[in-house]
N, C-alpha and C positions, 0 to 999 in steps of 0.2 A: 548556463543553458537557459534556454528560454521556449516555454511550451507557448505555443497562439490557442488564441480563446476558440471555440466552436460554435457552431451555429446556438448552443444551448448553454453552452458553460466557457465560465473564466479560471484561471487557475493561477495561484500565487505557492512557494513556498511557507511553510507554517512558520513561526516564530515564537519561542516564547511566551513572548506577549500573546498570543492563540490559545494559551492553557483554558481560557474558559470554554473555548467553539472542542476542543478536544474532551475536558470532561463532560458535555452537554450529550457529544457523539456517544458517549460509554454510559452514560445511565440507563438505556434501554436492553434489557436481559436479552432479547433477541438480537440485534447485535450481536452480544458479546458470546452468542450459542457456542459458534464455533472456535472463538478466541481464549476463551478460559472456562465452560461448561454453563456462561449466562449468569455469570458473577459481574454487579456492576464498577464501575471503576473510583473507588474514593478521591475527594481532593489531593488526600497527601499522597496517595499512587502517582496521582499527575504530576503532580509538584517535585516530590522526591523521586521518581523513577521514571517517567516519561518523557518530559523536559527534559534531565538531564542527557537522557538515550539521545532523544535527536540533535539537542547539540553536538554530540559525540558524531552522529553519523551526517548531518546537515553539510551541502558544500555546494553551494550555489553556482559556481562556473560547471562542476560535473553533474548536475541536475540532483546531488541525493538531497534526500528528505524527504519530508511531506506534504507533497503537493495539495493543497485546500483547494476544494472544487465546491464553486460559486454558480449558483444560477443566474445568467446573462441578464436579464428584466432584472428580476429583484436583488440580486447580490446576496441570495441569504446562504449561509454555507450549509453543505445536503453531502460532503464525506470528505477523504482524503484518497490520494494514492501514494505509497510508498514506494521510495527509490533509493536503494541501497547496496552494497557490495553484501556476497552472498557469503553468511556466516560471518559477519560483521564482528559480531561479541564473541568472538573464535579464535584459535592461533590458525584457523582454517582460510581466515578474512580471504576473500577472492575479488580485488577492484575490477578485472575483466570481467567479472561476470556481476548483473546487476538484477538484486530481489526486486519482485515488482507485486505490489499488493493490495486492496482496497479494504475502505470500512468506509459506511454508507446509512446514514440514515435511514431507519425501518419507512419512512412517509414518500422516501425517493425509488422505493425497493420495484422492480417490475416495469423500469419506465425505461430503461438503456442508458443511464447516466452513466453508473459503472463500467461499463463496458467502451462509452464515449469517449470518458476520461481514461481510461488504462490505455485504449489505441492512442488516442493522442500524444499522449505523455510516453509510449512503447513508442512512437513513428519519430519524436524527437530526440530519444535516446537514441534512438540506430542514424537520424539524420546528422548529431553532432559526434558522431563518432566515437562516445566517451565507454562504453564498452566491446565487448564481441560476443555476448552470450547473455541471454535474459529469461531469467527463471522465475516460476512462482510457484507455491505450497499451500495448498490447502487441507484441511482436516477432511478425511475420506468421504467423509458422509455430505460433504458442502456442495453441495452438488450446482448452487447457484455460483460461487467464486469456479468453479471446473470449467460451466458452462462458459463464463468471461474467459475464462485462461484459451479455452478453445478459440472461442469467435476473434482472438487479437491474435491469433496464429501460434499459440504454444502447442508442442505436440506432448502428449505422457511420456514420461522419460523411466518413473521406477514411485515403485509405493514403499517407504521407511518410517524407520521414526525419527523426527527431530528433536535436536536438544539445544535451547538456548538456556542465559541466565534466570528467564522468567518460566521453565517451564520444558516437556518432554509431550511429542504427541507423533499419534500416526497420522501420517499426510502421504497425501501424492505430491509428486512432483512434475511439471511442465517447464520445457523448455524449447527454445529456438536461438538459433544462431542468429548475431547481426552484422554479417559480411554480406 
């Protein structure tokens, strides 16, 4: 799959070799508020648990992984978006239905990057046909990741708790079909 750049931003897959622009994105406790209560992200987190998750879930022709979002002038990277089958780390794994999610530099926060990059990166997923259903989760209180989820057309679906290998939290949930 292949997302096109925007009037603001370019987007490539992460790889590996990105461990550094990912632990750079995690050192800032804001970030991380909603992610783990603004715990920042050590080396060996990235190394031993990070990297290995997205090699697990990376797949280039189906668009999953972490999309790194570049500003068009400068190239300097300012977040990611993630794209992934939902409950991935689950015997639940669903490839028709694909998580959609951001982390974003606190210096890029308030400008509509986030929001740029999820539609774009949401309009090529439903363009390449590679799922039918696209979901995203946020912790209740994120009221800024809600308000993204809204403006790229997710509707509230249900408020639970989620449970991955990293962790258990109450989130909402948003969804939209992509028939």
């Amino acid at each position: 799959m292949r997302v096109n750049q925007t009037s603001r931003l370019t987007y490539r897959l992460l790889t590996p070799e990105d461990a550094d622009l990912l632990f750079a994105l995690d050192q800032n406790p804001e970030v991380m508020l909603f992610i783990n209560g603004g715990k920042i992200t050590s080396r060996e987190d990235i190394n031993s648990i990070f990297i290995p998750r997205l090699k697990q879930f990376s797949n280039q022709d189906k668009g999953w992984g972490l999309w790194g979002c570049f500003l068009l002038d400068s190239h300097e990277f300012i977040g990611w978006i993630l794209v992934r089958p939902m409950d991935f780390f689950t015997e639940k794994r669903d490839d028709s239905n694909l998580e959609i999610g951001w982390r974003f530099m606190q210096k890029s926060w308030g400008k509509g990057y986030a929001t740029e990059a999820a539609k774009q990166i949401s309009d090529a997923i439903a363009e390449h046909k590679v799922a039918t259903k696209l979901t995203a989760l946020a912790h209740t209180e994120n009221k800024g990741s809600i308000n993204i989820m809204k403006k790229i057309g997710l509707e509230y679906c249900k408020t639970t708790i989620h449970t991955e290998p990293l962790g258990s939290a109450k989130v909402v949930v948003y969804e939209k079909a992509l028939d």
